[in-house]
C-alpha positions in Angstrom: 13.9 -201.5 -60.3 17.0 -198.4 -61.1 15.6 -197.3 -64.2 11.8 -197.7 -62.7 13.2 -195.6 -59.7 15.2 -193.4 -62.2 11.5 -192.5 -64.1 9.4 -191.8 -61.2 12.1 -189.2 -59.8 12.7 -187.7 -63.3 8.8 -187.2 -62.7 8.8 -186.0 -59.9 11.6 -183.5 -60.6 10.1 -182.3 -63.7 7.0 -181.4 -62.4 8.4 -180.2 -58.4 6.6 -182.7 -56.5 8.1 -182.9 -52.9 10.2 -185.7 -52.7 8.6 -189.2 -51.6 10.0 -191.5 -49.2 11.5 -194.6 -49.9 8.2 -197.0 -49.9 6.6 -194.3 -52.0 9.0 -193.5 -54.3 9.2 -197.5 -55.0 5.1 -197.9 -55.1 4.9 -194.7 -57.5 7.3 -196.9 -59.5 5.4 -199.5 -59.5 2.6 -197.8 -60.6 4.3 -195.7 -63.9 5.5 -199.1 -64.8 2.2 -200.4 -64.7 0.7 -197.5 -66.4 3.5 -197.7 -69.2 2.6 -201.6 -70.0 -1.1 -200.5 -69.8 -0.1 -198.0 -72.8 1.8 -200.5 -74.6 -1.3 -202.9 -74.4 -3.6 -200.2 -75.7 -1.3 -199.6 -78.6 0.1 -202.7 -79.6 -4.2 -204.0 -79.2 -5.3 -201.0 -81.7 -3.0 -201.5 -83.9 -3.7 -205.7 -84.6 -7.1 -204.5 -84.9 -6.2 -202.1 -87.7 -4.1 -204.8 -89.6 -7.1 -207.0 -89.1 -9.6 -204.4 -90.6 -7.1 -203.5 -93.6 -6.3 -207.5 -94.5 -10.2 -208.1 -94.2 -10.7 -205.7 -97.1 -9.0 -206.9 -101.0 
């Protein structure tokens, strides 16, 4: 949870949002770390589709 913790202040910092409390800095942690898998998905899903279209054609 550190480097989770770590992200969402750098986040925070960067862009001067009033510092959260606890509960909420760990839930907004949470919820980058969700948002960064959804990314991942996205990408990693576009791209075996693209090496499916590409081996499809000779």
């Amino acid at each position: 949870m550190k480097p989770l913790l770590f992200l969402a202040n750098a986040f925070i910092n960067t862009f001067g949002i009033t510092q959260p409390s606890k509960e909420a800095a760990e839930q907004s942690a949470r919820f980058i770390a969700a948002l960064i898998g959804l990314v991942i998905l996205i990408v990693v899903g576009v791209a075996l589709a693209a090496l499916y279209l590409l081996a499809r054609h000779p």
